[in-house]
C-alpha positions, -999 to 999 in steps of 0.1 A, spaced: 0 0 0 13 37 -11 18 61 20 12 87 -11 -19 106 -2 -34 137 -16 -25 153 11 7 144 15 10 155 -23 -6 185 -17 16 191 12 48 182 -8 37 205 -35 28 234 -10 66 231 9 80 233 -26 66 264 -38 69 282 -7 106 276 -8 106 283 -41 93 318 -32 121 321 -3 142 317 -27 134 340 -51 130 365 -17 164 362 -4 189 385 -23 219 366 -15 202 331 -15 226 302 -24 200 280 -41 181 285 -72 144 286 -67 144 259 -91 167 235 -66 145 250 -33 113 241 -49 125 201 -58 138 200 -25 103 211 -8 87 185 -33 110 154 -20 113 165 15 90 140 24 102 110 -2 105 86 23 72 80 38 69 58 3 93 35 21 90 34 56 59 21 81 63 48 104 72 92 103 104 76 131 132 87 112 117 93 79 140 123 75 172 100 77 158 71 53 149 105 26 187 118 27 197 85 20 176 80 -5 186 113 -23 223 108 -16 220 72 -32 206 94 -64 233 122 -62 208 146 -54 232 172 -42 212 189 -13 207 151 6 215 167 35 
């Protein structure tokens, strides 16, 4: 079974564009909006692989770092 609500989707999508926006806010920002807004998007990746939200932020950077995403951190 997918933990891939609508919400969580929504709430994915919402994180990215309001980073996005900080982004595009901050004069001296060192991330393009672009890069903010994917990272607001897959901030949440790994409730697709885990039971439980216990260290889901841990299993995501590893996830991301496995994929040379280069904000896994």
């Amino acid at each position: 079974m997918s933990n891939l609500t609508a919400e969580r989707l929504q709430h994915c999508l919402t994180v990215g564009r309001k980073m996005q926006i900080i982004a595009k806010c901050l004069p001296n920002c060192p991330y393009s909006p672009e890069d903010m807004f994917y990272l607001g998007v897959l901030h949440d990746i790994a409730y697709e692989f885990v039971d439980t939200q216990m260290k889901h932020e841990l299993v995501g950077g590893e996830i991301l770092k496995c994929n040379n995403y280069k904000y896994w951190k």
